[in-house]
N, C-alpha and C positions, 0 to 999 in steps of 0.2 A: 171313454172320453174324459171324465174327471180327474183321471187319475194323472191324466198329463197334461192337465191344465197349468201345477209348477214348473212346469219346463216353457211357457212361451214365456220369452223376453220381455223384461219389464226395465225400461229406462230408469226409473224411479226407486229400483229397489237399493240401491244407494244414499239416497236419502231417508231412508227408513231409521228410525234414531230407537231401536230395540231394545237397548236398555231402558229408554225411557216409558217405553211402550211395557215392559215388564217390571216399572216401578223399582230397580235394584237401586235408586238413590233415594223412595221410602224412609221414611223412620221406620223401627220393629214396632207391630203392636200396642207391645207392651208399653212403650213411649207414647205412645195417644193416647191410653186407658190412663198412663200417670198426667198426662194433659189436662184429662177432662174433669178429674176431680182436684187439681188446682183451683178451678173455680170457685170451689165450696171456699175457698180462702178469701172469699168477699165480706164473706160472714166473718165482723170480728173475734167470734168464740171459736171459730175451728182454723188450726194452723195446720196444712199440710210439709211436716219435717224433711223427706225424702219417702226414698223406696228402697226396694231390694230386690233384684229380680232372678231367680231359681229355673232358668231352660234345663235342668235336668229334670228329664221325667222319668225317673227310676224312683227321685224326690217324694214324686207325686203318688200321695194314697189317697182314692177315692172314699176311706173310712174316715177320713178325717176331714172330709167337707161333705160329708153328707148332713141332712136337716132335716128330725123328724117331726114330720105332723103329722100321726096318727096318734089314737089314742095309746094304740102300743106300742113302748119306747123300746122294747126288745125285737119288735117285727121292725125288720127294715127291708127294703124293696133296693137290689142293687141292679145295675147296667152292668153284665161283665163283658160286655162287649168291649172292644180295645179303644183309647181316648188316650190321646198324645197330647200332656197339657203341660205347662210350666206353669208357677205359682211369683203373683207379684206380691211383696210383702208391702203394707202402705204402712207409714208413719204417723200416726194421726193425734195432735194435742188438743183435747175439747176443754171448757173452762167453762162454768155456769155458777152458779149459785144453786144449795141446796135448797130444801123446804126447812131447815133451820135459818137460811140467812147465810150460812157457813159459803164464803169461796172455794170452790173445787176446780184441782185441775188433774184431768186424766188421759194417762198414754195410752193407745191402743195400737196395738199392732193385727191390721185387717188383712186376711190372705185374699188371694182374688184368684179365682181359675181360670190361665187363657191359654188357649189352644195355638202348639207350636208348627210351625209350618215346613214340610220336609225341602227338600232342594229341587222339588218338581213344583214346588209352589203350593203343595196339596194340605190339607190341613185333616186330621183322621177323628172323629168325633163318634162315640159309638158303634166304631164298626163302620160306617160311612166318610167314604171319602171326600170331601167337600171342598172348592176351589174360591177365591174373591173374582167377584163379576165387577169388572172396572166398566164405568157410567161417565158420561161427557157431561160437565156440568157447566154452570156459569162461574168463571171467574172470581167476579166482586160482584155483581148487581144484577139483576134482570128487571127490565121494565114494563110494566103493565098501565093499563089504562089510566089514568091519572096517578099512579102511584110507580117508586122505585123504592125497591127492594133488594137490601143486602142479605147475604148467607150467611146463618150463623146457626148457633144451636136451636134459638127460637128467634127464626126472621125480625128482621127489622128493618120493616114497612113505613114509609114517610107518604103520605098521600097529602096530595094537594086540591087546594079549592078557592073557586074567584069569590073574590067580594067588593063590595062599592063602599069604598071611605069619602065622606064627606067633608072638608075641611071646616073654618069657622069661616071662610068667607063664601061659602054653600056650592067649592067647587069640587065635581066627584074625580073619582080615581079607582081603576079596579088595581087590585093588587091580589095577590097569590096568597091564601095564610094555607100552613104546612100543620100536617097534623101526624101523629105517631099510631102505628094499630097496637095494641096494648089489651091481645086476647081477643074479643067481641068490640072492644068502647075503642075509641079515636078521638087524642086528647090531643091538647094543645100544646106542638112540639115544646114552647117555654116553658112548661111544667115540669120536664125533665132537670132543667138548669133552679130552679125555683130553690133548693137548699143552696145559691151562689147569693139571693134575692136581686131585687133590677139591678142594682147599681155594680156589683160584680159579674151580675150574668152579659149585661151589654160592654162591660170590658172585655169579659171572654170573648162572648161571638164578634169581638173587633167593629163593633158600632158606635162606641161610646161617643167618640169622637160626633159622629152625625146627628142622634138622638139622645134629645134631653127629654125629662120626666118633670111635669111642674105642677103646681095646687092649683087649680080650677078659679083661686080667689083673690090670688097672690101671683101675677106674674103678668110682665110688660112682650108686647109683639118688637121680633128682632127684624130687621129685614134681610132677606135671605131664606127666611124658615117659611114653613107649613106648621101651622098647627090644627091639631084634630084633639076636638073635647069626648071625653069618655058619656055615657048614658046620665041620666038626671042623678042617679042616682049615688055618682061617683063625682069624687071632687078634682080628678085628673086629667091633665095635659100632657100629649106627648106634641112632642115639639119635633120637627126633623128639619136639615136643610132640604133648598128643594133641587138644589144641582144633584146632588146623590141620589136624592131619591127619585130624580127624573130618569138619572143615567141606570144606577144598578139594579136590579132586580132583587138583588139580595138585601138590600137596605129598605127598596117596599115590602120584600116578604115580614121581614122583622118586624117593622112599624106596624104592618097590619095584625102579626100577631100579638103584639104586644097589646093594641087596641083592642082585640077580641079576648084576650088576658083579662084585662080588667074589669071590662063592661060584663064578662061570664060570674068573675067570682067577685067582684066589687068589693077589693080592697083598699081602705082608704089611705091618702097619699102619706100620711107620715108611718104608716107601718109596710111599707112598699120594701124597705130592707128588713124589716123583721120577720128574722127567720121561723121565730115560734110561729109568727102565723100563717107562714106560708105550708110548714108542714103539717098543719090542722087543715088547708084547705086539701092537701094531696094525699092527706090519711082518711081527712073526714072525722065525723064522731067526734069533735072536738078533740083528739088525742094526739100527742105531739111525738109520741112513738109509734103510736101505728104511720106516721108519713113519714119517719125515719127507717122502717123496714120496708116501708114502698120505694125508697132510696135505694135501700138495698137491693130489691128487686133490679129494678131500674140499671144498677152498675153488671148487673150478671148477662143483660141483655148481648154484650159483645163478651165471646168466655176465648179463652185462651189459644182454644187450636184454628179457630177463626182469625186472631189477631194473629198468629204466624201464617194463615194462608193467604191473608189479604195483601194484595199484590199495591199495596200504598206507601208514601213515606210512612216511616216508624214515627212520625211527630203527631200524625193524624191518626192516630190507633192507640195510643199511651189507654185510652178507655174510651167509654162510649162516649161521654162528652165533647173528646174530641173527633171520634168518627161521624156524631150525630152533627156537630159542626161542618165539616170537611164535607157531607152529605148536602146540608141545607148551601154551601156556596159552589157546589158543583151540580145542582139537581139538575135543571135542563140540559146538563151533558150528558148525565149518567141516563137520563130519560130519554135522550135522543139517540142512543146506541143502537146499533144493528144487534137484535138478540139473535140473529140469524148465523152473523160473521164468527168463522170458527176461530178468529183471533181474541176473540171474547168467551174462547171455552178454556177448561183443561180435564182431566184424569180425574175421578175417583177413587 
């Protein structure tokens, strides 16, 4: 009976889009492996130059990428079972500084072994035939319990949380502040922007305009605004209209983070653009280089083969800050998707 289960009629087999389904408009491989360590190019000391990529496996000798770590460097342990591999050559310029002081810079050329795939799709690895298991994934996002989440090399989780702002004339407001998962800890989405400091980061995320920033001891009520004082022990004012902030969501989320911003780390109002101290508060330990390598961190979060899968304008992907952006003014969309709907999946 199984055997002639391909013969009943199927209406549908017409619509079957088979190349796609067998991935023949893929990049090779080798093109993702060159992808993914583009990234390392975040790091201002490493430049990745180009590549070279070698699919002849006649090329290929297993004696010349072998590693020994025995203590005997003349025993070596080989596989001679058969491995169909092509070799990517990677281009790599590092620059550091020596333990003299002395600037160094140096070329390496890094081989990489990747296994080449025959015309049946099969990849031959020791003697073992081995095939890719393609997997239905999400799209751009999947959402969970209070939080939406983008796919990337290491997710990037925006979760959200109510809170009760109180104005100065003692009226409340709950509003939404967004926070980033960041390993174990969930920090305050604006700490990411925090090397922009306020006054450029609220140009960025397109608020400037609604929210102002003012001293606590020095500043006259406009009509039209809200304003909300930071904790006693902060000399700050955010100031907002209250048309915006009644209408958008995305203008309370801000206002409210901004407010839990300052009253966390209680910085005072004339160093609100100073960058040195903003990255002593995101490095800690008083060090204004360790929050410049947490920056660093911070830009690798969206890497490369992410930013060509994500199915968005190219103006919202440029880097994280602008994906983390495009995020925080779409969240209750991206949150309210059918993670069910197979128009929200694709291919592995």
């Amino acid at each position: 009976m199984l055997k002639y289960l391909n013969s009943i009629p199927n209406q549908f087999v017409d619509n079957l889009n088979l190349p796609l389904m067998r991935r023949e408009f893929d990049k090779e491989l080798h093109e993702f492996v060159y992808m993914s360590f583009l990234g390392f190019s975040i790091i201002p000391n490493i430049k990745i130059l180009g590549y070279e990529w070698d699919p002849n496996e006649e090329n290929y000798n297993v004696n010349d990428h072998v590693i020994r770590r025995n203590s005997n460097k003349n025993k070596i342990i080989k596989n001679m079972a058969e491995t169909r591999c092509g070799v990517l050559y990677l281009d790599v310029e590092i620059s550091a500084y020596d333990k003299s002081g002395d600037y160094k810079v140096y070329y390496i050329k890094k081989p990489i072994i990747i296994p080449i795939q025959d015309e049946h799709g099969y990849y031959k690895i020791k003697g073992k035939s081995a095939y890719i298991l393609f997997q239905l994934v999400d799209k751009l996002s999947y959402p969970s319990i209070g939080a939406v989440t983008v796919k990337s090399l290491m997710p990037i989780s925006v979760k959200t949380f109510k809170e009760e702002l109180v104005d100065v004339n003692h009226q409340s407001y709950t509003v939404p502040i967004y926070k980033i998962q960041i390993f174990k800890n969930a920090i305050n989405v604006l700490l990411i922007y925090s090397h922009l400091t306020i006054t450029k980061m609220l140009n960025f995320l397109e608020v400037y305009r609604f929210i102002k920033i003012l001293a606590k001891d020095d500043y006259s009520r406009e009509e039209g605004y809200l304003y909300f004082e930071c904790n006693k022990k902060s000399n700050i004012v955010v100031a907002v209209q209250a048309e915006p902030f009644e209408e958008f969501i995305y203008v309370r989320s801000i206002t409210g983070c901004l407010l839990k911003l300052f009253e966390e780390y209680k910085i005072a109002y004339h160093n609100i653009d100073n960058r040195d101290e903003w990255m002593i508060i995101v490095g800690g330990k008083n060090t204004i280089r360790r929050g410049e390598y947490q920056h660093i961190f911070f830009n690798r979060l969206l890497d490369d083969v992410t930013r060509a899968e994500l199915k968005i304008n190219d103006y919202d992907k440029q880097n994280i800050y602008y994906l983390l952006r495009w995020i925080l003014q779409n969240y209750h969309t991206l949150w309210a998707k059918d993670n069910l709907s197979m128009v929200h999946k694709r291919l592995r």
